[in-house]
C-alpha positions in Angstrom: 0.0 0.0 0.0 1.4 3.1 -0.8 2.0 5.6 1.0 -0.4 8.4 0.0 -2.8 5.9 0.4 -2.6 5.5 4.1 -2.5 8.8 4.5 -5.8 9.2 2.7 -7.4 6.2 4.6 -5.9 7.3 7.7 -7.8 11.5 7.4 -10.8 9.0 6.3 -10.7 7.3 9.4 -9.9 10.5 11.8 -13.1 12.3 10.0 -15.3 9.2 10.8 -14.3 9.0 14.1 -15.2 12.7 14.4 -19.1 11.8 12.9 -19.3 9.2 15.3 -18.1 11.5 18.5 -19.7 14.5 17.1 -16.2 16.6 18.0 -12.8 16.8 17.3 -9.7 19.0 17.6 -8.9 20.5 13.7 -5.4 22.4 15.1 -3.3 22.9 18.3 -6.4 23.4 20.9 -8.9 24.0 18.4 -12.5 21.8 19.2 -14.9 21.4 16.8 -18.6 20.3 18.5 -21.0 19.2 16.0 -24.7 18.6 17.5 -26.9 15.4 16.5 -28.7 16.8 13.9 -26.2 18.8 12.2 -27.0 19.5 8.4 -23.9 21.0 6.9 -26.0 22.1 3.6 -27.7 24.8 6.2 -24.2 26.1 7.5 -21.2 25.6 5.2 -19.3 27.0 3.5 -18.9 29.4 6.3 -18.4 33.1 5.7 -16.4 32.6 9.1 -13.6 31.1 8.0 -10.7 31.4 5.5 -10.6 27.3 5.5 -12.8 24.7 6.2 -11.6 24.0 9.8 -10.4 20.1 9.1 -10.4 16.9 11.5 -6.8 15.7 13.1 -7.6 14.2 16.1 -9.8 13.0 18.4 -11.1 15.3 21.0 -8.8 14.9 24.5 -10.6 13.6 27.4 -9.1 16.4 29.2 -10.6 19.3 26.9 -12.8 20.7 29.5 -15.3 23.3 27.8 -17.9 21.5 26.1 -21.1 22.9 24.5 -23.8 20.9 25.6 -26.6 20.8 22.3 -30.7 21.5 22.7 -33.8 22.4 20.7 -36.7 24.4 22.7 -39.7 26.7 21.2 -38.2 25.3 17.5 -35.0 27.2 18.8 -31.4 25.6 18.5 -29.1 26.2 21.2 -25.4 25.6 22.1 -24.6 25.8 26.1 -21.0 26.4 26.8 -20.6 25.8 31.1 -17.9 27.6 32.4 -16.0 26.7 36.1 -14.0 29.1 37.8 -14.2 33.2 37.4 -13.9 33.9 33.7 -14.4 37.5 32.4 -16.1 37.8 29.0 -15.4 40.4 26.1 -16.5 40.2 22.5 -19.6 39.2 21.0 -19.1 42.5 18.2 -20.7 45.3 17.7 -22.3 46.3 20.8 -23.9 48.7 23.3 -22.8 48.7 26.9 -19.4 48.0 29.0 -16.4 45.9 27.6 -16.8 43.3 30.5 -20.2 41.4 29.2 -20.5 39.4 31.7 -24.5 39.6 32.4 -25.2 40.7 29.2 -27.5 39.7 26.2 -26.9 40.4 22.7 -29.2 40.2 19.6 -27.5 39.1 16.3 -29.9 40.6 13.7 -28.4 43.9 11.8 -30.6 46.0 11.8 -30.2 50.2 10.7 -31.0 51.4 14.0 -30.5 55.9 14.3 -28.7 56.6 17.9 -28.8 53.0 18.6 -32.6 53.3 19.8 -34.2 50.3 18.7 -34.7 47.5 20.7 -32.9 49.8 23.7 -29.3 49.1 21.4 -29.5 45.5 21.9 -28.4 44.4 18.7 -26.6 46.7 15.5 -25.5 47.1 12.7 -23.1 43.6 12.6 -23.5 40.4 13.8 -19.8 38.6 15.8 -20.8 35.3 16.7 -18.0 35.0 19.3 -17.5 35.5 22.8 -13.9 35.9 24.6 -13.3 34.2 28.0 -10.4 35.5 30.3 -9.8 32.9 33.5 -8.6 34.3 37.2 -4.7 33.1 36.0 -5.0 35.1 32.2 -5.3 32.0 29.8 -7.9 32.5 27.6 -10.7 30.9 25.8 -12.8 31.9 22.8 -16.0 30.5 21.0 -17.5 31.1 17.8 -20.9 30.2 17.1 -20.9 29.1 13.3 -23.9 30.1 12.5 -25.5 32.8 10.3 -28.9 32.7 11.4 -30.8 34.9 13.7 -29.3 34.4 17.2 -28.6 35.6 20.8 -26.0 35.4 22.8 -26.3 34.9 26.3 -22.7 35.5 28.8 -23.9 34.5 32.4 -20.7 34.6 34.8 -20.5 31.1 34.4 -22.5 30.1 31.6 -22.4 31.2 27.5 -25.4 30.3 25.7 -26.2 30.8 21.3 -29.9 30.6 20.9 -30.6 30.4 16.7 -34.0 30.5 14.9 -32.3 28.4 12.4 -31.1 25.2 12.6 -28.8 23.4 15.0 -25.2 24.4 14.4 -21.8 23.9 15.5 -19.4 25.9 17.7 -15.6 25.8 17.7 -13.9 26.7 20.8 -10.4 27.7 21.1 -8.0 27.2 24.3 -4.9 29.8 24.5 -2.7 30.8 27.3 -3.3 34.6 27.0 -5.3 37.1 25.2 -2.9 37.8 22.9 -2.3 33.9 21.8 -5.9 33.7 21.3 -6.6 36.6 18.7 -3.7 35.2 16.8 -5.9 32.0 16.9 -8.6 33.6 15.9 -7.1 35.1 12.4 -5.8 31.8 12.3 -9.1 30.6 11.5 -10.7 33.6 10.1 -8.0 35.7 8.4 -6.3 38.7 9.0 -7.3 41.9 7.6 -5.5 43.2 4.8 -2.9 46.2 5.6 -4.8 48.9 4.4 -3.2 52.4 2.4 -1.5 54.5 4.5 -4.1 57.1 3.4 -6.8 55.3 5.3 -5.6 55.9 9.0 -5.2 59.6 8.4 -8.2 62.2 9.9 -11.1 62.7 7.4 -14.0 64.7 6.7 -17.7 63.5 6.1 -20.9 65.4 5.7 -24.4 63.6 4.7 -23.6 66.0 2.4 -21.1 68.3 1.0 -22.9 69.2 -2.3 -22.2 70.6 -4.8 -18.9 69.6 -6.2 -17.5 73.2 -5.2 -18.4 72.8 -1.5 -16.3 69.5 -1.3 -13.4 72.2 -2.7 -14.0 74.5 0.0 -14.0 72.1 2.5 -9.9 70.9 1.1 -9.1 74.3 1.2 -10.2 75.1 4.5 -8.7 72.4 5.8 -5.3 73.0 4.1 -5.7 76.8 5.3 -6.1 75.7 9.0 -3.7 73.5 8.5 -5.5 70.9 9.7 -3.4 67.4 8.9 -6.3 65.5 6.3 -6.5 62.9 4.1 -9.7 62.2 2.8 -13.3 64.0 2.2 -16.0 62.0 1.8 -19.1 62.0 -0.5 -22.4 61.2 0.7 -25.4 60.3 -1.4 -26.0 63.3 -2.8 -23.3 63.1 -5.1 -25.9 60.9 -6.8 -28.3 61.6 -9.8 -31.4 60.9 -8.1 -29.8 58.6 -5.3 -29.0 55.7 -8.6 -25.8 54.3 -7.7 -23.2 54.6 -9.6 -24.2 57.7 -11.3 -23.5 61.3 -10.7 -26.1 64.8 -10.1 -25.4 66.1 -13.7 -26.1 69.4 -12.2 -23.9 69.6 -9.2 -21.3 66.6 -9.7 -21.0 67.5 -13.3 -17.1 66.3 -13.6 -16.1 64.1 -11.1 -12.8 63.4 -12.5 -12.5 67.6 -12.4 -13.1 67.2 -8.6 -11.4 64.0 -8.1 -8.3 65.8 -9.7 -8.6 68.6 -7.8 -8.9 66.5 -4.4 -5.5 64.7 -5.5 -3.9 68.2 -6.3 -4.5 68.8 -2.8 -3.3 65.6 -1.2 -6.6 64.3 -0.3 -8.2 61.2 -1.2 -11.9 60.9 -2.2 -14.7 58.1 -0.8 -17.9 57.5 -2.5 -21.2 55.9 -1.0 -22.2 53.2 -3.1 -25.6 51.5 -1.6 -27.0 48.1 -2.5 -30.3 49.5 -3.0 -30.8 49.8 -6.9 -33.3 52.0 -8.4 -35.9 50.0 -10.4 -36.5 51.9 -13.5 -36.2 51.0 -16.7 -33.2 52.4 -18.7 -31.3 53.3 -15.6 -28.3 51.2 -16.6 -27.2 49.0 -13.4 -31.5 47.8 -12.9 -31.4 46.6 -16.6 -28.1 44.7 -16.0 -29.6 43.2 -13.4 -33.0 42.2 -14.6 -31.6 41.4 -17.5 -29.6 38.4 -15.6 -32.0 38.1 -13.2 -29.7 39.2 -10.5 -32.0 39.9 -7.5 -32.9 39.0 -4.2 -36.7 36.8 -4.6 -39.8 37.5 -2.4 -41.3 34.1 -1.2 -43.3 33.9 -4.8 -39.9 33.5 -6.4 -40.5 37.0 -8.0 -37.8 40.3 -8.2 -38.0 41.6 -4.5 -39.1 45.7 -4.4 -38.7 47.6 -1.2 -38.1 51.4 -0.9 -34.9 53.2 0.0 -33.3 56.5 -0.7 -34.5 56.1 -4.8 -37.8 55.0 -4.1 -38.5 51.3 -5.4 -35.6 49.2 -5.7 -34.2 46.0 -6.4 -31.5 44.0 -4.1 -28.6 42.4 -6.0 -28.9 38.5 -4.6 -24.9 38.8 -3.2 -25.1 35.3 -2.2 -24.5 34.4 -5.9 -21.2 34.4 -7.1 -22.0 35.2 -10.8 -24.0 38.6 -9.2 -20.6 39.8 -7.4 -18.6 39.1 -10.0 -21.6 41.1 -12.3 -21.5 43.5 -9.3 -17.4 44.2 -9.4 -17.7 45.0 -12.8 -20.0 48.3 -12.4 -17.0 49.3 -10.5 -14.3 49.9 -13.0 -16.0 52.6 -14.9 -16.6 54.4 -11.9 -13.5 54.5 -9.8 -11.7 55.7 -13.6 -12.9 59.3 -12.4 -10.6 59.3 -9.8 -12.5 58.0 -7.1 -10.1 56.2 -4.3 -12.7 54.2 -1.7 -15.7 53.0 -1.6 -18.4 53.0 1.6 -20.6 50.6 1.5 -23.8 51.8 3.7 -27.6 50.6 4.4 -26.0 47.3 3.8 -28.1 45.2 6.8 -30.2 45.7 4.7 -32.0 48.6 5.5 -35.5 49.1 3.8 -37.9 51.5 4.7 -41.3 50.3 5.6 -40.4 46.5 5.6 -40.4 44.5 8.5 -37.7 45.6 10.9 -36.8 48.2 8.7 -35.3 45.2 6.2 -36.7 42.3 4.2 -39.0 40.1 4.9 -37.3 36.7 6.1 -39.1 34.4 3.7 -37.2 36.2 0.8 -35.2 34.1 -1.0 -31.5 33.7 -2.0 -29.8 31.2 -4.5 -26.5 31.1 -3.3 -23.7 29.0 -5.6 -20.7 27.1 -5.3 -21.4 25.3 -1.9 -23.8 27.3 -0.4 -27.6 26.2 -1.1 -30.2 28.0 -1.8 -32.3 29.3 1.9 -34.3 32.4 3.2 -33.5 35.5 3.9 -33.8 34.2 7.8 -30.5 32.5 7.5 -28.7 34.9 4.8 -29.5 38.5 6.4 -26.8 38.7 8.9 -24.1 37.8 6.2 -26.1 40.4 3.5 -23.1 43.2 4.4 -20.4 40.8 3.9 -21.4 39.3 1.0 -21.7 42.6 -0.6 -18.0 44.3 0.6 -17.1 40.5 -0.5 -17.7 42.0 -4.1 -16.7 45.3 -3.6 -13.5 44.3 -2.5 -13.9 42.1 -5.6 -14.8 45.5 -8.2 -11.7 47.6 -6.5 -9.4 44.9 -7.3 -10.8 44.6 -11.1 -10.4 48.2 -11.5 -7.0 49.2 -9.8 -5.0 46.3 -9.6 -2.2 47.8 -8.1 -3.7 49.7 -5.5 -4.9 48.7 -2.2 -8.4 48.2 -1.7 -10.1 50.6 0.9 -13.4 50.1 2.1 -15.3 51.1 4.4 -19.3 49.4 5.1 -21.8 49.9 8.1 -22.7 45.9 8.5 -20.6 42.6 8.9 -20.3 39.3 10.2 -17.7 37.7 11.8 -15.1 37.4 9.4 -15.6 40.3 7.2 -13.0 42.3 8.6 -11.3 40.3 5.2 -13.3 42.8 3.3 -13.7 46.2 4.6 -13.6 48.6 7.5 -16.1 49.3 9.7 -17.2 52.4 11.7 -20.2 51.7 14.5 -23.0 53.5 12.7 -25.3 56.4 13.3 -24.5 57.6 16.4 -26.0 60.5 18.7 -24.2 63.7 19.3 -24.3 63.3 23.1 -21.3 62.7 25.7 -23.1 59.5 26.8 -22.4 57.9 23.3 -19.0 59.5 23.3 -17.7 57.6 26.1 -19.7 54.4 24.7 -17.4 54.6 21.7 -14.7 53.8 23.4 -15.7 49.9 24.6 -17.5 49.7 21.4 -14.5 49.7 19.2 -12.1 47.9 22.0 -14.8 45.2 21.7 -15.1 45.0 17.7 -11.3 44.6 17.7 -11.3 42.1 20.4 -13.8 40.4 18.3 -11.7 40.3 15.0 -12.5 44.0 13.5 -9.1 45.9 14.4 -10.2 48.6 11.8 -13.2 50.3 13.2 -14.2 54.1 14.9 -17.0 56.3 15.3 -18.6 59.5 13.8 -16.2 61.9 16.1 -18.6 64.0 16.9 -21.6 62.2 16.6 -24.0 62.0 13.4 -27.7 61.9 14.7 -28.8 65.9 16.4 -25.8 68.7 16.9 -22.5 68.8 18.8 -21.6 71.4 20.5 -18.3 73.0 20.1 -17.0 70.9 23.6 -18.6 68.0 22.7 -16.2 68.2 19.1 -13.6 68.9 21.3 -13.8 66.4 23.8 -14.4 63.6 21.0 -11.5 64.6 18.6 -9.3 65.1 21.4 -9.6 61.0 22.2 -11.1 60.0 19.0 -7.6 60.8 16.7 -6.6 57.4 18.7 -9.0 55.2 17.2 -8.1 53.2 14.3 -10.5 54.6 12.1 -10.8 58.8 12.5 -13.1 60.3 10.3 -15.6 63.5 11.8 -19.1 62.7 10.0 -22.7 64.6 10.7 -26.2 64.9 9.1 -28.5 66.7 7.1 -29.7 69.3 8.9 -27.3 69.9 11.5 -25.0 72.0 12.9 -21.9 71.8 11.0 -19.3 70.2 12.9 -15.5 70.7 11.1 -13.1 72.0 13.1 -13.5 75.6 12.7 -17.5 75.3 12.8 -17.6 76.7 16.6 -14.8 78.8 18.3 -11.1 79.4 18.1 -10.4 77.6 21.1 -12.1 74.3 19.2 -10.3 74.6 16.2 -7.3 74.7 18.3 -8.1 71.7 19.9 -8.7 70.2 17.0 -5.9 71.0 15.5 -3.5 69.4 17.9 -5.1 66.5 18.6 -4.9 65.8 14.8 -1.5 67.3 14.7 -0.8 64.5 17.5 -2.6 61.5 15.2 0.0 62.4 12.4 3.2 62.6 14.4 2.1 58.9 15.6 1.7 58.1 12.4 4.5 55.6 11.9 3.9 53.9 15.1 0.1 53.9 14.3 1.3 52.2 10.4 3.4 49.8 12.7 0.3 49.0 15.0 -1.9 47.9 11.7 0.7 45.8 10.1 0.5 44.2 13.5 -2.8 43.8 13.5 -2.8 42.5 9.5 -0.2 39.2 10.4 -1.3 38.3 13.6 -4.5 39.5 14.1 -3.7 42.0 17.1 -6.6 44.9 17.7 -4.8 48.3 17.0 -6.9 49.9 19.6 -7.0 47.4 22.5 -7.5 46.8 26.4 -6.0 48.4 29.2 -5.7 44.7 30.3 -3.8 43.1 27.3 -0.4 45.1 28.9 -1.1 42.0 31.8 -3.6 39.9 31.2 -3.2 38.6 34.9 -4.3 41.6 36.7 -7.6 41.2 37.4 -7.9 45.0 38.6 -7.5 46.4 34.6 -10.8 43.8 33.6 -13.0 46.4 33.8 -11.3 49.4 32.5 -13.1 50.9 29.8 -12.7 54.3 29.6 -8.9 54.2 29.1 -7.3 52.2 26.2 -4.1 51.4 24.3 -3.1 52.5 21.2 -1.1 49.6 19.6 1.3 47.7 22.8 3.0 50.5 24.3 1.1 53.6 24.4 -2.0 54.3 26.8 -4.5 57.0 26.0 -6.8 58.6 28.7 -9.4 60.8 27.7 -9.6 64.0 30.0 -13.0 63.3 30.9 -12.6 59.4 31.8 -11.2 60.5 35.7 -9.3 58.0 37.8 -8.6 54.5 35.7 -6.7 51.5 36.4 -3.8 51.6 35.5 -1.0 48.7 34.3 2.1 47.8 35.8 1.2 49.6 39.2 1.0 53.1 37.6 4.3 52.9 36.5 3.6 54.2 32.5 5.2 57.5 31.8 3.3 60.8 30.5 4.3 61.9 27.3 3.6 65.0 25.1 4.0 65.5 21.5 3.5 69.5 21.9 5.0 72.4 23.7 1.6 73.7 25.0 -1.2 71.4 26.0 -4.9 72.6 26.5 -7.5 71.3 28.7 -9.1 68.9 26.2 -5.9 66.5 25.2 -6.1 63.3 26.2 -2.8 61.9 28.2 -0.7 59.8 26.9 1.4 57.6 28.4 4.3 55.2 27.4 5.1 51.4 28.6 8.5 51.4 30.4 10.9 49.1 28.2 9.6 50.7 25.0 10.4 52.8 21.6 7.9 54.8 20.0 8.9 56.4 16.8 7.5 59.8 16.1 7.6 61.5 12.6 7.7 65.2 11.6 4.5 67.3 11.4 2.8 66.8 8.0 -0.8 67.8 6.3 -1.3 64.5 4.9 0.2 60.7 4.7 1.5 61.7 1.4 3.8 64.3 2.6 4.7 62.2 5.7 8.6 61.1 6.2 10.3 58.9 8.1 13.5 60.3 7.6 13.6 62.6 10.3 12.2 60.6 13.6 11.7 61.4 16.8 12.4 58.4 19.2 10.3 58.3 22.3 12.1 56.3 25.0 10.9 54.8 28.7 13.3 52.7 29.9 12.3 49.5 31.8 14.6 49.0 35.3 17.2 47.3 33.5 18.1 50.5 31.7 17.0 49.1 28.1 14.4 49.5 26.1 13.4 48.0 22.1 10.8 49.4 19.5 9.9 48.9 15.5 9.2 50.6 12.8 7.3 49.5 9.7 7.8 51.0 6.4 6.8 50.1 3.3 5.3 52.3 0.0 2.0 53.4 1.9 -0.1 51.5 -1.3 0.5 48.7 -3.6 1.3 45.2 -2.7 5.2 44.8 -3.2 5.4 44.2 0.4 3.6 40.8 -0.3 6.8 40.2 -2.2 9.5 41.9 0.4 9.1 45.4 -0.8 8.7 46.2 3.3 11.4 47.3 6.2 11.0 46.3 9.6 13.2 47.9 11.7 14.6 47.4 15.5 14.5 50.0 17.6 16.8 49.4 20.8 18.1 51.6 23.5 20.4 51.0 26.6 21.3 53.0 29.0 25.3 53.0 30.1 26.0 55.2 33.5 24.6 58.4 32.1 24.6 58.3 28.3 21.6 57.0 26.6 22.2 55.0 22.8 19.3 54.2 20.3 20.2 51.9 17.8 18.1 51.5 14.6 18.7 47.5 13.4 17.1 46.7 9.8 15.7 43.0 11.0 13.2 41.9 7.9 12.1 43.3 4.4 14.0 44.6 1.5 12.8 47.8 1.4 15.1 50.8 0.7 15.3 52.7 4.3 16.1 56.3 3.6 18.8 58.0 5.5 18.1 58.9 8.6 18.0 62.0 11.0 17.6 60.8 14.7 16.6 62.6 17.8 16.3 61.1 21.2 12.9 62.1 23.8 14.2 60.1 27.0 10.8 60.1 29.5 11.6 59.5 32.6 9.7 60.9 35.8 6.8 62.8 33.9 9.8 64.8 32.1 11.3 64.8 28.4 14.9 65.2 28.3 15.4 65.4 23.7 19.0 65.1 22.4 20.1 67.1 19.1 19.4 65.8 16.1 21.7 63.0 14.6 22.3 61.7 11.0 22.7 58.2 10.7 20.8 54.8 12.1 21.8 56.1 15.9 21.5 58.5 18.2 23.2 59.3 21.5 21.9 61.6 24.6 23.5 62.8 27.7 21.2 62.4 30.3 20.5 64.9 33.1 18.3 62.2 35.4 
């Protein structure tokens, strides 16, 4: 018998055995739990995972979380006891505290203004997947696999999936930390793609800047307060008559004339592109679709119709793949004008009037290449993907070399392969402020590093210290963008009172001196699945004191932000972090920043966008640990394109030690072939809530004399 032949009898045997004991482990403390009546045709392939999680062994006697399997009220559920104290996190997009003990989530998107309906229990994504720290910080996660409506249930010692579909599996994870298990997590699901360097600068939104001129003024005055930007964004209105994919003859006349302009500037320019599509005759995208009979079905088997911003409008069936590829073609026409992202929105879907504000859930889909056809009931929650799943798709097809930036309003677990997410239409109000901040810890702990809020809130009007306030902490986020609505108070930087646009101003000043180590943080995030914006407790996941903290957060693994508002917070490594400041004057709105002894943080020059930024000249930002040494890196790379893929990258080592009184940074090229450009070096030595900065240097290091 050869030897490929055992091997294929021997997987054979391992997958029966699984069948017959209804688990087994696919990878290194990975469990797969199938219940009796699993139909895989209901389920799989799953959006949730890059592969098909496969069957290696037998499940160990020892593996002690278990789901236990039930049906009650027609409902499937998966119970998941838990011994000891375990501290939950995850379950996605949420309302509420980062701790979720207690708590119970709906997993139903739904387009829901200021988070009021339902009381916020359920969004605008669905993350079937609940984190589990124990008392000694080993971790445990557990993903629901499962696209159906669902709850999920995180009792201090229980976790319970409740599904109107049918029964389902659930894949639970063991790690030693927090840390080990997100990397498990991408392991299974993906990473996100590293994103253009354009993407993480500050940009402006407005449901909407119209006409074409307005979007002009709003560069210039940016570039005239010299306010660091990247991107302006255009809301529907750009639209003729709200058809996607078209443009206002009257007041987007030449988009490639504004486009041009934009780029002139330094700014990028985003386009809303909805999934809503007119239905009218002639209007080019609804005859493409009829024509290959494209839609989503109503329970007759007939073209679905329900109103959005157009009126009457047809849903493109994005469970298909022959309607995304159809889909990624309208793109390429399109994006020629200049255009640089796409934002997918009212992608739950919304529709007005229907139940729920979305379809009905006897609609139908047809799905294709694995995935049979089913109602709406068990496709809804995966709608949003399915549709950034082509976008992604269109982007690719029409810039090939670029990367593709997205950003959409609804998910699933998993879809953090495909675009960016922001948490929705939220209310001008400090309340919702502060909630931002265990919203987007949580998406990230929950596989979504690349996520933020409307700074400033989109539903009612700020106020000029509510802007302040939220800019002031928000140009920490991974995703910054200031976004408002029709009808409000406008809300740029210079919309309310010297003292605001100050503030502004230096917060976003701050957000592009970070830059590099912010660029460092979401390469991070896109190999190993690390949240750029993460919990105070990830800097020890054994103190049990920083569980709770969610008012204060880290910005990548060595810098803690703390809002001005957020008080007295708990604190890592016994208060021992050092203050920092990027600015000669501070005001009262800045948040405080401070820096993990033992570390490097490279700061860059000011500039007014990504494209004029350098890493030439750095600032090096070091807190020494009690050794007297400290270490750092620095990712560089072209900012767009995908010659990284293929070693066009620079990762560099950033080490200090400390020798009687002289302090020496060394900058180490470790990985990448990337060009580094020479360098001009100064040292910021923080030590005892003071900065001590050396002259600048030339070369790859940098010496300082130190007073303390």
């Amino acid at each position: 018998m050869t030897k490929k032949v055992v091997m294929c009898l021997g997987s054979l045997t391992i997958a029966a055995m699984a069948m017959a004991q209804a688990a087994f482990v696919s990878n290194n403390r990975v469990a797969v739990f199938y219940p009796p009546q699993y139909d895989a045709a209901q389920h799989e392939p799953s959006p949730i995972f890059l592969h098909e999680p496969k069957a290696l062994n037998p499940l160990p006697a020892q593996w002690n979380i278990r789901p236990q399997f039930s049906t009650a009220d027609g409902k499937s559920i998966a119970t998941v006891q838990v011994e000891g104290d375990v501290d939950f996190y995850g379950t996605g997009e949420v309302t509420g505290p980062l701790r979720r003990n207690g708590r119970t989530v709906g997993l139903w998107n739904i387009d829901t203004p200021a988070y009021g309906v339902d009381g916020g229990s359920h969004l605008y994504q669905s993350h079937p997947w609940v984190m589990g720290v124990r008392a000694d910080g080993s971790a445990f996660g557990i993903i629901a696999d499962n696209t159906w409506r669902q709850t999920i249930s995180t009792l201090d010692h229980k976790v319970t999936f409740e599904s109107q579909g049918p029964a389902f599996r659930v894949v639970v994870i063991e790690r030693d930390s927090p840390r080990e298990l997100m990397k498990a997590l991408v392991d299974l699901t993906g990473t996100m793609e590293l994103p253009p360097l354009w993407a993480l600068g500050y940009q402006q939104c407005r449901f909407s800047y119209q006409p074409d001129t307005q979007v002009m003024e709003i560069a210039d005055k940016l570039r005239e307060n010299k306010i660091p930007a990247d991107v302006i964004w255009m809301d529907i209105d750009y639209m003729d008559g709200y058809r996607i994919f078209t443009f206002n003859p009257k007041e987007f006349s030449n988009p490639k004339r504004l486009n041009d302009y934009l780029h002139q500037n330094h700014f990028k320019a985003v386009y809303m592109i909805n999934p809503g599509v007119k239905a009218e005759k002639g209007y080019f995208v609804d005859d493409q679709g009829s024509f290959g009979d494209y839609w989503v079905k109503d329970k007759d088997g007939k073209p679905f119709v329900g109103d959005v911003w157009p009126g009457a409008c047809h849903f493109p069936d994005f469970t298909r793949p022959d309607v995304r590829r159809w889909w990624a073609t309208l793109y390429k026409d399109f994006m020629a004008t200049g255009i640089d992202g796409v934002w997918n929105d009212m992608n739950e879907p919304a529709v007005f009037g229907g139940p729920e504000n979305s379809m009905p859930v006897d609609n139908w889909h047809l799905g294709g290449e694995g995935v049979e056809p089913g109602p709406h009931l068990r496709f809804h929650n995966v709608f949003g993907l399915n549709m950034v799943r082509a976008s992604r798709q269109g982007l690719l097809l029409a810039n090939p070399q670029k990367r593709p930036f997205i950003l959409s309003r609804s998910n699933f677990l998993g879809g953090h392969r495909y675009a960016a997410t922001w948490t929705g239409d939220n209310l001008s109000s400090v309340d919702q402020m502060k909630l931002s901040v265990p919203m987007s810890i949580t998406l990230g702990l929950s596989g979504q590093p690349f996520s933020g809020p409307d700074i400033g809130g989109f539903c009612e009007s700020a106020t000029g210290d509510l802007l302040a306030q939220w800019t002031a902490m928000g140009v920490f986020f991974p995703f910054v963008r200031n976004h408002s609505i029709k009808g409000s108070a406008q809300q740029e930087p210079w919309a309310f009172t010297p003292e605001v646009l100050d503030v502004c101003r230096t917060a976003i000043n701050r957000r592009y001196r970070l830059m590099p180590y912010v660029y460092t943080a979401f390469r991070e995030a896109s190999v190993c699945g690390m949240p750029v914006m993460r919990p105070v407790f990830m800097a020890d996941a054994k103190d049990r004191s920083l569980r709770s903290e969610d008012k204060a957060f880290l910005l990548g693994g060595d810098l803690m932000v703390i809002p001005q508002w957020a008080g007295e917070v708990a604190e890592p490594d016994k208060g021992s972090w050092q203050s920092i400041s990027l600015e000669e004057k501070g005001d009262r709105y800045q948040a405080v920043l401070k820096q993990r002894p033992g570390s490097v943080i490279p700061v860059a020059n000011l500039a007014q966008s990504t494209t004029d930024m350098r890493t030439d000249s750095l600032t090096l930002y070091v807190c020494l640990d009690n050794e007297g040494k400290a270490c750092g890196q620095l990712y560089e790379d072209d900012g767009d394109g995908f010659a990284y893929r293929t070693g066009g990258y620079l990762i560099t080592r950033l080490e200090a030690t400390r020798t009687k009184k002289r302090l020496t940074v060394t900058l180490s090229p470790q990985e990448g072939q990337w060009t580094a450009p020479e360098r001009t070096l100064r040292i910021a030595s923080v030590s005892n809530g003071k900065i001590q900065y050396s002259a600048w240097q030339k070369g790859n290091t940098a010496t300082l004399k130190l007073k303390h």
